[in-house]
C-alpha positions in Angstrom: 77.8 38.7 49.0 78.4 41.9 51.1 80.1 44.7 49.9 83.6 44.7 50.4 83.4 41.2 48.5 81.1 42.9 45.6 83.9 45.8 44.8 86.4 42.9 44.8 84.6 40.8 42.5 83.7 43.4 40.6 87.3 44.3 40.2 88.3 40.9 39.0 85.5 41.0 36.5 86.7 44.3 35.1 90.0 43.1 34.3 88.9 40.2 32.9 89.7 40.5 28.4 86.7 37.5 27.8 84.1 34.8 29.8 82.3 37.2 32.1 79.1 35.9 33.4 76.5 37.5 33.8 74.9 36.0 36.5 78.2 37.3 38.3 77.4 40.6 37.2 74.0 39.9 38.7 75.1 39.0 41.8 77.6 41.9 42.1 75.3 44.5 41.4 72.3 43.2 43.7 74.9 43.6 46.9 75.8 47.3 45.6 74.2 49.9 47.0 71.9 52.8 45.4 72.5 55.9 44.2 70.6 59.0 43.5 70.4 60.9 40.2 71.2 64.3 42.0 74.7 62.6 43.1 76.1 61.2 39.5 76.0 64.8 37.8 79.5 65.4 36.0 81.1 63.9 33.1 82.2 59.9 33.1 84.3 57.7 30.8 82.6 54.3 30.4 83.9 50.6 29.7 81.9 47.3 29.9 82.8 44.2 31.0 83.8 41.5 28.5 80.3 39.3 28.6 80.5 39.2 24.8 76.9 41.3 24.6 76.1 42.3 21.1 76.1 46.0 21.9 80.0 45.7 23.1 80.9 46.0 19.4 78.4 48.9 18.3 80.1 51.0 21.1 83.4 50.2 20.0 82.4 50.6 16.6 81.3 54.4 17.6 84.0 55.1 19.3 82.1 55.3 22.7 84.2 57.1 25.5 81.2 57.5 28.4 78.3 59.4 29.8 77.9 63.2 30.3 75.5 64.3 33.1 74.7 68.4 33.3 71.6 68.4 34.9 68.5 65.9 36.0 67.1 66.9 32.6 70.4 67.5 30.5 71.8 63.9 30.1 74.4 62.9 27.2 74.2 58.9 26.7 76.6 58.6 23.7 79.6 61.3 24.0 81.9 59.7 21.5 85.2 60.5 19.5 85.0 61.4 16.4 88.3 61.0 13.7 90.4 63.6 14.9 89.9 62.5 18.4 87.3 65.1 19.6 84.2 64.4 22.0 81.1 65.1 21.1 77.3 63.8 21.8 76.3 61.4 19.0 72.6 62.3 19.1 72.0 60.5 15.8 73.0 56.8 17.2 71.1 57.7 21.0 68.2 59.0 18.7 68.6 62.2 21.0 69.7 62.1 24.4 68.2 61.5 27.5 67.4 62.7 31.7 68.1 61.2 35.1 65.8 59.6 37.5 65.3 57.9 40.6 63.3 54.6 39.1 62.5 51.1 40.8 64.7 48.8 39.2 64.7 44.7 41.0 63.1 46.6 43.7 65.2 49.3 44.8 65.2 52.7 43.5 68.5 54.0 42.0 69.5 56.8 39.8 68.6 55.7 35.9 69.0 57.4 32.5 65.9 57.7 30.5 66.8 57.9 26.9 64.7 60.3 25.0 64.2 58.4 21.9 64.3 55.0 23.1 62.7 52.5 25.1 66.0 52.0 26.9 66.7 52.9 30.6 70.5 52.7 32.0 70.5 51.9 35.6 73.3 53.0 38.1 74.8 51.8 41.5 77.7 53.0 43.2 80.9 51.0 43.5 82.8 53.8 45.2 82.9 57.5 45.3 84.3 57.4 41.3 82.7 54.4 40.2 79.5 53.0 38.8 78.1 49.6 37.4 75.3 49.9 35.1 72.8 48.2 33.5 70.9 48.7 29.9 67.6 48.0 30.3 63.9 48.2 28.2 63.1 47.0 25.1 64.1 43.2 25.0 64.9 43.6 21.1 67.2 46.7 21.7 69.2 45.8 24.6 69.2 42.0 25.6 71.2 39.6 23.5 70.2 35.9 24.4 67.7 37.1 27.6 70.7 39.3 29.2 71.4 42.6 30.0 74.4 45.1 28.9 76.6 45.5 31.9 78.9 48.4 32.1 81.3 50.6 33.9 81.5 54.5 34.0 84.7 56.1 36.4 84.6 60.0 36.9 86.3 61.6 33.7 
């Protein structure tokens, strides 16, 4: 798959409300290039796509809007809204919060977020200029459900 076909598919997949597979997902992200830490600084709204991952509904549950990014070493995994519609950093579900990295993930090293009081690593690759796919990663008992990953979008906010 080259690129221009990986945004596409990765488009379709997006839009799609149930039946996404993840070994689409796989093949989408492997054709996508890198990024680096340094370059995803700022604040993103995140989605995921509709694979039917157990952690789709603890997101939506907390009301999960994205990312927030100030600095290598100031990273914000869960900003969330609470009742009166407000953001905020739920540092009580993310037990803390988290830094950026340039880590070796399926041998190539892209920009990742380290959670601080986790075993879990979120891995990044560019789509376009105000896109990224991501991947949870770590602990096989926090993040896989049946062997697979949490895929996921964030879009510039």
């Amino acid at each position: 798959m080259d690129i221009d076909e990986a945004r596409s598919t990765f488009s379709t997949l997006r839009r799609l409300e149930s039946g996404v597979s993840p070994d689409n997902l796989d093949a989408v992200w492997a054709a996508l290039d890198p990024v680096r830490a340094e370059e995803i600084l700022g604040q993103w709204k995140g989605d995921d796509f509709a694979t039917g991952h157990r952690l789709h509904e603890k997101l939506a549950a907390s009301r999960w809007h994205g990312k927030t990014f100030n600095s290598l070493d100031d990273a914000k995994p869960l900003i969330c809204r609470d009742a009166d519609g407000n953001l905020f950093s739920d540092i009580a579900s993310g037990n803390g919060e988290a830094s950026l990295w340039n880590i070796e993930f399926r041998g190539e090293v892209t920009a990742t977020m380290v959670y601080d009081g986790a075993p879990i690593f979120d891995h990044f690759k560019r789509v376009d200029d105000t896109t990224l796919m991501g991947i949870m990663n770590g602990k096989s008992a926090l993040v896989l459900d049946g062997g697979r990953h949490y895929y996921f979008v964030l879009e510039r906010d």
